[in-house]
N, C-alpha and C positions, 0 to 999 in steps of 0.2 A: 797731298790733296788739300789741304789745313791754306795752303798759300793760293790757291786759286778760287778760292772760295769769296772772299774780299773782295777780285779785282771783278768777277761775276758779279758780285751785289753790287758795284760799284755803277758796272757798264747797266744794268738793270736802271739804275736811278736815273743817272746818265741819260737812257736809251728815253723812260716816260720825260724828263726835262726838256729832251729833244723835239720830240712831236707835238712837245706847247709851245716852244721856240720857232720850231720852221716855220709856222702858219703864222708867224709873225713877226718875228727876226731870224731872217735864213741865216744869215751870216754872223751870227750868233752862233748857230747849232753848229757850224763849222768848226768855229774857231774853238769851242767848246771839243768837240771829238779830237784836235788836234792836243787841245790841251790834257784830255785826258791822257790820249797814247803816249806821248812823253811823259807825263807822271809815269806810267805804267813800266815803260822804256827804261825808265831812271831808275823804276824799282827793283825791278830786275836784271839787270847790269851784273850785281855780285855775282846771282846762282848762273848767270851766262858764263861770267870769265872761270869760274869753278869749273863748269862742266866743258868751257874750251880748252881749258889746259889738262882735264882727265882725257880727252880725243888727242890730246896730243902725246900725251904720255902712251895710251894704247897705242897710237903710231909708230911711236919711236921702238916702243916692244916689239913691234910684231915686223920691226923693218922696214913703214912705210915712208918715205920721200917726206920730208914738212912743207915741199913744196905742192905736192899734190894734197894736201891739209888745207892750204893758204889757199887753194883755188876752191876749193868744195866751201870753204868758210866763205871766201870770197863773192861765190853764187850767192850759195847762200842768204848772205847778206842781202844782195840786190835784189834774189827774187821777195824777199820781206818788202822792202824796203819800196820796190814795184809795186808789189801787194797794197800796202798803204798807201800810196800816192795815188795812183790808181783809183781807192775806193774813196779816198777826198774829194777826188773829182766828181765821182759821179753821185756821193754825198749833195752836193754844192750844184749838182745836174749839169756839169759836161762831160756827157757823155763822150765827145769828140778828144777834149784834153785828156780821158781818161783811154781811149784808145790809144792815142801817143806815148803816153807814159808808158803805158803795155807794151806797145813796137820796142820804145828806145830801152826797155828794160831788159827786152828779149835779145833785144842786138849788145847791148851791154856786157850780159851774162857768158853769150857767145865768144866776145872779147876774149873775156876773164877766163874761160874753158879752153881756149885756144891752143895753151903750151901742152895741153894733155892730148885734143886732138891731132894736134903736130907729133906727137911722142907715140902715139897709135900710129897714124899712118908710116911713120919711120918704121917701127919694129916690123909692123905687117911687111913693108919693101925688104928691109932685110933678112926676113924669113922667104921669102920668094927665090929661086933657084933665079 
């Protein structure tokens, strides 16, 4: 709890800095949100690769595929990754750009998830009489 407590006081500071920024340098407040979340991004790197390779180790216990790991990570990542892009935009008020990023996020993800739906519908045909 002790680690999330900083980046909360942070976004707090941040968020009032913001609302005197926008009403008079928009692009300011942007590039400023961006800057935070890669501080943030950066700061948290370590306890991310800690806790992807404890998911990986439970995998390998319990007999699951790393490649079905790599796709869940994989999502994963994008729908984050969507997530932020996404609320940049509509930070910054396009709306329109931020509906795209959402489309090509979801069609992305889909990609990424593909070898698993391919590996579903295989089993289910070969369970079929």
């Amino acid at each position: 709890m002790s680690e999330i407590v900083p980046v909360v006081v942070a976004a707090l500071i941040l968020s009032f800095l913001q609302v005197n920024l926008r009403s008079s340098y928009p692009e300011y407040a942007a590039v400023l949100a961006v800057l935070f979340t890669v501080i943030i991004l950066l700061r948290v790197l370590n306890p991310m690769r800690d806790m992807i390779h404890v998911f990986y180790q439970l995998g390998q216990g319990a007999g699951v595929s790393g490649g079905y790991f790599d796709v869940l990570l994989r999502t994963l990542a994008a729908a984050y990754i969507t997530a932020f892009g996404s609320q940049i935009c509509k930070d910054a008020g396009e709306e329109s750009l931020a509906m795209v990023v959402e489309f090509a996020g979801k069609l992305v993800m889909m990609i990424i998830a593909l070898p698993i739906v391919v590996g579903v519908v295989e089993t289910l045909v070969n369970l079929l009489p």
